[in-house]
FIMI-89969 format. One record per atom (N, C-alpha, C): x, y, z. Coordinates in steps of 0.2 Angstrom, whole numbers, padded with zeros to 4 digits. Example, Ala and Ser with C-alpha at 12.3 -4.5 7.8 and 13.67 -1.06 7.14 Angstrom:
2
> 0066, -0028, 0039
> 0062, -0022, 0039
> 0066, -0016, 0039
> 0064, -0011, 0035
> 0068, -0005, 0036
> 0064, 0000, 0039
This chain:
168
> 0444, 0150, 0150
> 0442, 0153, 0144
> 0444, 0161, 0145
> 0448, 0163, 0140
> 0451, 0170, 0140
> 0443, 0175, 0137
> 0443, 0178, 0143
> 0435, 0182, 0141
> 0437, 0191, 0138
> 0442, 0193, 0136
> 0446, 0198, 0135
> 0449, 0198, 0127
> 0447, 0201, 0124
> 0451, 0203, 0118
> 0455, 0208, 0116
> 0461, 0207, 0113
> 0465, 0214, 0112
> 0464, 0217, 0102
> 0466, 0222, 0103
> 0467, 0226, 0096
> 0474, 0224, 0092
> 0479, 0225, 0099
> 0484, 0223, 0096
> 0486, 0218, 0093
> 0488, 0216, 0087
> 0490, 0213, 0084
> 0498, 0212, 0081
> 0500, 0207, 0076
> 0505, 0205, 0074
> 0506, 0207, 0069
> 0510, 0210, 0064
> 0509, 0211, 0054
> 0506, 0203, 0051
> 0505, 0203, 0047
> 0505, 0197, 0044
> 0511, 0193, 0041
> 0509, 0182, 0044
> 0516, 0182, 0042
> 0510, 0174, 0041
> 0517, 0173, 0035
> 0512, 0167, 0031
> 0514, 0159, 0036
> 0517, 0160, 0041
> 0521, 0155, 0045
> 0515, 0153, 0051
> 0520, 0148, 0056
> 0514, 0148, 0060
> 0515, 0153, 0066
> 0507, 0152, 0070
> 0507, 0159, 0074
> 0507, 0155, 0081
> 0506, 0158, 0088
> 0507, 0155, 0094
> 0503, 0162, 0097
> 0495, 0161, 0102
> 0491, 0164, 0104
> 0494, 0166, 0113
> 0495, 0172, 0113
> 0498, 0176, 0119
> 0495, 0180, 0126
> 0492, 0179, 0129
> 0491, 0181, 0135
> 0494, 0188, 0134
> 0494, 0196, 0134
> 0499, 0199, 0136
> 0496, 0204, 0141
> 0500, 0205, 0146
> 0499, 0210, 0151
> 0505, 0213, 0154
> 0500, 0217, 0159
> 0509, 0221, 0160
> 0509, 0222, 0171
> 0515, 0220, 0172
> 0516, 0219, 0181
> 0521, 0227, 0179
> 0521, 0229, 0186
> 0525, 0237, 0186
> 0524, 0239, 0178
> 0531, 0240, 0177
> 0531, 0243, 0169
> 0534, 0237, 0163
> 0533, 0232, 0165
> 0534, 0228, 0161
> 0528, 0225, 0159
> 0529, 0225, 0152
> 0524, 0218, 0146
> 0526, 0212, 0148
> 0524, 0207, 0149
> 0522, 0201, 0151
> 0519, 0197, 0145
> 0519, 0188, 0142
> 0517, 0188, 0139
> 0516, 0181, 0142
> 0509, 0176, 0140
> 0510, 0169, 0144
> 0505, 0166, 0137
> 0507, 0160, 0137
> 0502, 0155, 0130
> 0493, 0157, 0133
> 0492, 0159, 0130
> 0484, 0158, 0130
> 0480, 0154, 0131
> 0483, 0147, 0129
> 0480, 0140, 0131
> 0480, 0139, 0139
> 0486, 0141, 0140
> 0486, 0139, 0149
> 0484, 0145, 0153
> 0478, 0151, 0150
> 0476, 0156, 0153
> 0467, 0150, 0155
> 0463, 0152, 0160
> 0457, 0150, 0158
> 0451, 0156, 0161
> 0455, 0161, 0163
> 0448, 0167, 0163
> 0454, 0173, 0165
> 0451, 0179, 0165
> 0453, 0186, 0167
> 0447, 0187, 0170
> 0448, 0190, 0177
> 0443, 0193, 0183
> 0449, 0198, 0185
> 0443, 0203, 0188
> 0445, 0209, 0193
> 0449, 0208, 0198
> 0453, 0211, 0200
> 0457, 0209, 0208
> 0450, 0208, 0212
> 0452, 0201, 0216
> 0447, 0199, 0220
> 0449, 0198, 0226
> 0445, 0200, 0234
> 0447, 0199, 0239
> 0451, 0194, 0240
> 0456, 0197, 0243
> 0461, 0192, 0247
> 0460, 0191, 0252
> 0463, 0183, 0253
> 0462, 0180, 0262
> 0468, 0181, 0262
> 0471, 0183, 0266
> 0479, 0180, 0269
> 0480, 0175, 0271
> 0485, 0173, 0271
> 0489, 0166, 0273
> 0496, 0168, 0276
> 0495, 0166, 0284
> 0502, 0165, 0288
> 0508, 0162, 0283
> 0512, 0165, 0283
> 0521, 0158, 0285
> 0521, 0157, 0277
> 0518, 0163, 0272
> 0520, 0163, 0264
> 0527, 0168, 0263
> 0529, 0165, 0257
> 0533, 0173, 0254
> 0529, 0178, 0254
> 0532, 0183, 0252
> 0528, 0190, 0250
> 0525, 0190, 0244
> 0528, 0185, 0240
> 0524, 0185, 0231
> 0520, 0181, 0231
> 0518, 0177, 0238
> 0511, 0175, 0238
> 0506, 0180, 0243
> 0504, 0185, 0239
> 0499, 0187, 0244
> 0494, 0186, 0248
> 0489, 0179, 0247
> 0484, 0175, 0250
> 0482, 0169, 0243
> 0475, 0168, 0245
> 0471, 0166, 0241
> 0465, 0170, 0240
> 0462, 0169, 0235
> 0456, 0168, 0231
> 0451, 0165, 0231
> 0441, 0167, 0230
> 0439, 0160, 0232
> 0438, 0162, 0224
> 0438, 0157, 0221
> 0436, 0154, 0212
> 0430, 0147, 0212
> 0424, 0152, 0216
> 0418, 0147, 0214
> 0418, 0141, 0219
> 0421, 0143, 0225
> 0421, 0139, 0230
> 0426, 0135, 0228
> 0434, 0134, 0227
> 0440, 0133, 0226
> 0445, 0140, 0229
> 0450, 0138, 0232
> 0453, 0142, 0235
> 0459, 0143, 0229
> 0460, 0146, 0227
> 0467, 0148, 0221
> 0471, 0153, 0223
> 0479, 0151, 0223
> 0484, 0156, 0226
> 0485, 0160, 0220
> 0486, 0168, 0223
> 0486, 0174, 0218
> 0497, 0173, 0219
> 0498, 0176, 0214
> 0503, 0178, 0215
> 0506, 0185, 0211
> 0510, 0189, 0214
> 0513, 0194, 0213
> 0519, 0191, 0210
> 0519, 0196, 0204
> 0523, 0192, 0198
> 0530, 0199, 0199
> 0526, 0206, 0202
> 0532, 0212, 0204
> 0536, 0208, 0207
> 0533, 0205, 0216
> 0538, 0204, 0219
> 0541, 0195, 0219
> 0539, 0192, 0218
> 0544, 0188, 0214
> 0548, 0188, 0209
> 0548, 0193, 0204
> 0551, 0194, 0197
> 0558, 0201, 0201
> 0555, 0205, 0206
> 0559, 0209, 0208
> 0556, 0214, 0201
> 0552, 0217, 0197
> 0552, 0221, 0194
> 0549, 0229, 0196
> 0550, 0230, 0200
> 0547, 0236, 0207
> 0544, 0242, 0202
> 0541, 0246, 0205
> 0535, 0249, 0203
> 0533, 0250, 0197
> 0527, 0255, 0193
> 0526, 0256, 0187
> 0530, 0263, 0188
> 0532, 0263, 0182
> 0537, 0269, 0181
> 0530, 0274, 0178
> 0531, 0281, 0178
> 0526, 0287, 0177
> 0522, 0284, 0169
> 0527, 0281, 0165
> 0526, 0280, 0158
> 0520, 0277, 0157
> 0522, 0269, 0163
> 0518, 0264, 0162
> 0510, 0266, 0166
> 0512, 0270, 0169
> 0505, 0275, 0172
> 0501, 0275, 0166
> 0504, 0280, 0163
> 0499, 0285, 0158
> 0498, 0279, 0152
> 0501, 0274, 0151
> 0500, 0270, 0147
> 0493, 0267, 0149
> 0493, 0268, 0153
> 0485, 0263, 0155
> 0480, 0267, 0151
> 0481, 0275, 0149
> 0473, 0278, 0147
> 0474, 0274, 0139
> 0479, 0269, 0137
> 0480, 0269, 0129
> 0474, 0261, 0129
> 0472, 0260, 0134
> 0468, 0253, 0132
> 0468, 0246, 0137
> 0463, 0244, 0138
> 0467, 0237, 0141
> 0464, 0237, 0148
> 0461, 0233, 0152
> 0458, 0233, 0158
> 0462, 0233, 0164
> 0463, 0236, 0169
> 0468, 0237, 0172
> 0466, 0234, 0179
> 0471, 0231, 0184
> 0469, 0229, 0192
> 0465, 0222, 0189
> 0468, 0218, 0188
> 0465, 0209, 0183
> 0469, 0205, 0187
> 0465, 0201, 0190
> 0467, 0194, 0189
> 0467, 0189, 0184
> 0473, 0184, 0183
> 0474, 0182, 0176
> 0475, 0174, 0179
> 0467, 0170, 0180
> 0470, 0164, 0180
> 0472, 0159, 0176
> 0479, 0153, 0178
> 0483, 0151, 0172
> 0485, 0147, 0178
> 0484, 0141, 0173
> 0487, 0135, 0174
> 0492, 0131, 0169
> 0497, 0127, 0176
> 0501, 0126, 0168
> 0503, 0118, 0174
> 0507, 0113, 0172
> 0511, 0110, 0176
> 0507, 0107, 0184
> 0501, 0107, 0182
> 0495, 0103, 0188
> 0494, 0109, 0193
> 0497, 0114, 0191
> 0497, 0120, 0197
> 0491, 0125, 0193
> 0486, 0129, 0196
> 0481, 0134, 0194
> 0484, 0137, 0201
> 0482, 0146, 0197
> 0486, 0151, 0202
> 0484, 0157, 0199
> 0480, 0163, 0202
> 0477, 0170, 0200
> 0486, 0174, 0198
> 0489, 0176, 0192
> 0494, 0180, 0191
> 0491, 0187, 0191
> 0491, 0191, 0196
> 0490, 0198, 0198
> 0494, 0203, 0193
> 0488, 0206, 0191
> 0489, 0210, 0184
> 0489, 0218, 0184
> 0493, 0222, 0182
> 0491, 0230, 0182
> 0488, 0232, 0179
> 0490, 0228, 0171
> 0485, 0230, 0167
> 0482, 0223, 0162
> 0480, 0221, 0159
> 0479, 0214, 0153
> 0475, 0220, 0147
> 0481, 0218, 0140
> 0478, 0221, 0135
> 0475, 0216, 0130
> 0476, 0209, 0131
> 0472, 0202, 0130
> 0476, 0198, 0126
> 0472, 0194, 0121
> 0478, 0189, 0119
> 0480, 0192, 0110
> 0485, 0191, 0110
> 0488, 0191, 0106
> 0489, 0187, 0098
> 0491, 0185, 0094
> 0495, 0181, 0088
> 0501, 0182, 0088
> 0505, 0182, 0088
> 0512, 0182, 0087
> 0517, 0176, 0080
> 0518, 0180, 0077
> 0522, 0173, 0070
> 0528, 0170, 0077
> 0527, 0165, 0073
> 0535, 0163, 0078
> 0543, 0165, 0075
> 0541, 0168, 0068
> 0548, 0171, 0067
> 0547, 0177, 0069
> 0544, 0179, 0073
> 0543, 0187, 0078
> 0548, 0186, 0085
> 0547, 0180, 0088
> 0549, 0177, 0092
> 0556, 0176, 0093
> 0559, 0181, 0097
> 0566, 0183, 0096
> 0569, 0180, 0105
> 0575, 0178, 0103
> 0579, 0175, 0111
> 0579, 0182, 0116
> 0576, 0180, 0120
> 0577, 0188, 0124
> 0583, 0190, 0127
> 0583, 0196, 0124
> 0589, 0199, 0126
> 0591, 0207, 0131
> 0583, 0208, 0129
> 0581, 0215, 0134
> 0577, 0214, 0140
> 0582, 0210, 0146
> 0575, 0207, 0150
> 0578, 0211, 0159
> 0573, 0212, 0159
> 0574, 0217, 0166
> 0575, 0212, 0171
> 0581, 0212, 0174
> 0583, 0209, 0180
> 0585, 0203, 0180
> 0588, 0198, 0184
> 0591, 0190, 0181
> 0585, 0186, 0185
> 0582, 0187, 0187
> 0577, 0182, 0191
> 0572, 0180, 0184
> 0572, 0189, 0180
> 0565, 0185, 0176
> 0569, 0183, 0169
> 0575, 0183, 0170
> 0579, 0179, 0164
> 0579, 0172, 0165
> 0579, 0171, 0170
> 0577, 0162, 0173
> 0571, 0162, 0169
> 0566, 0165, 0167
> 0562, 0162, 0167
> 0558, 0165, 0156
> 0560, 0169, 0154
> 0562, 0173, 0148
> 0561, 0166, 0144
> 0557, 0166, 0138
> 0557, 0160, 0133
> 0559, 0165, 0127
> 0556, 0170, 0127
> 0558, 0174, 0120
> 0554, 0182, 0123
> 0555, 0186, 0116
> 0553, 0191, 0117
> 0551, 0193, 0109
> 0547, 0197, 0109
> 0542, 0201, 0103
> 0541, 0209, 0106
> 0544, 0213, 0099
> 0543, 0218, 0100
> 0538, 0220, 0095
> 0533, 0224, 0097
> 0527, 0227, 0097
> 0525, 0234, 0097
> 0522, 0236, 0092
> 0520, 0243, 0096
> 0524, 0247, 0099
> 0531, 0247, 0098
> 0534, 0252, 0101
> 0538, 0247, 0107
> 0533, 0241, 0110
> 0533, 0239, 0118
> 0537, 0233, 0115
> 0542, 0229, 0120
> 0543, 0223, 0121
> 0540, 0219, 0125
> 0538, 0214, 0123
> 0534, 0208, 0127
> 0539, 0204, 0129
> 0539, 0202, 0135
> 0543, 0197, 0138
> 0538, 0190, 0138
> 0539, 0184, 0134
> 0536, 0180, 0135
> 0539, 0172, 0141
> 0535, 0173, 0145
> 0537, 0169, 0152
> 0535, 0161, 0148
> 0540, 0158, 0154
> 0539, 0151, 0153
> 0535, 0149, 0159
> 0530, 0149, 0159
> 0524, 0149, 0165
> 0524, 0144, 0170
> 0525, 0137, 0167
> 0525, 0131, 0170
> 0532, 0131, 0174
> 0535, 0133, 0173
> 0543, 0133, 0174
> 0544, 0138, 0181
> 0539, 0145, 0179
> 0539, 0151, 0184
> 0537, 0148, 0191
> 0530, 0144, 0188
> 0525, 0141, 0195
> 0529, 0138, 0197
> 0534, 0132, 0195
> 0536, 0128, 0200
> 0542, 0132, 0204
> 0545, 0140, 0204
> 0551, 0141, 0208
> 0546, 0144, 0211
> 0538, 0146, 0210
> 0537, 0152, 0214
> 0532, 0147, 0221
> 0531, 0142, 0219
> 0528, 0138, 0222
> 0530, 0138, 0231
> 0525, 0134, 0235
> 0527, 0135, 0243
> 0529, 0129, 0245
> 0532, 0127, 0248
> 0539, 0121, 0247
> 0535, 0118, 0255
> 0533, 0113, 0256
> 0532, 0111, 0261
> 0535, 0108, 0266
């Protein structure tokens, strides 16, 4: 359950709409389906774990379950917040979030800089992305909406978990 609302919003469109998770890693907007969100909490202590990538920083305990966090900067390769996306944080939105999201039998905290909540989006907003920083996260790019000034990158979630996943 998404425990977080946003202000921002869509214009009105008489079409159908699709509910957004949107947050932002470094200085990118981020966007994931809302359905496969089921809470926002605070960056929560980390355990370490030997013999992972770097984009898995440890686990989590989520109520006496262990849940792997993962860094979406350093998997995505999107390297730090730029000065801009600093100062965007006094514009609203909770910052230092875990975002946990399940998608494809996998559940996994996505490490958040900021979450300004869930979104509406029309699906003719929903444009093929074409402004996506980097090729790693173009593997993973379903569309984008631009917003407020911002473009949202909407990730294809179930698709991310399975490359970002630890291969046994």
């Amino acid at each position: 359950m998404v425990n977080e609302t946003s202000s921002m919003s869509s214009p009105a469109s008489s079409g159908p709409v699709d509910a957004f998770l949107v947050f932002r890693v470094a200085s990118v907007w981020l966007a994931v389906p809302a359905e496969q969100v089921e809470e926002i909490g605070e960056q929560p202590d980390v355990t370490r774990v030997p013999l992972v990538p770097d984009h898995i920083p440890g686990v989590m305990n989520l109520r006496g379950h262990a849940v792997p966090l993962l860094d979406l900067d350093a998997f995505l390769g999107l390297g730090r917040a730029t000065p801009q996306a600093e100062a965007a944080e006094e514009l609203g939105g909770s910052f230092r979030r875990v975002a946990v999201a399940a998608a494809g039998g996998m559940t996994v905290g996505l490490l958040c800089d900021q979450v300004r909540g869930v979104v509406e989006v029309a699906r003719d907003q929903q444009q093929r992305p074409e402004v996506v920083k980097g090729e790693r996260m173009a593997e993973f790019a379903l569309a984008e909406v631009r917003q407020e000034g911002a473009i949202l990158v909407v990730l294809d979630l179930e698709r991310l978990l399975q490359a970002a996943r630890v291969q046994r």
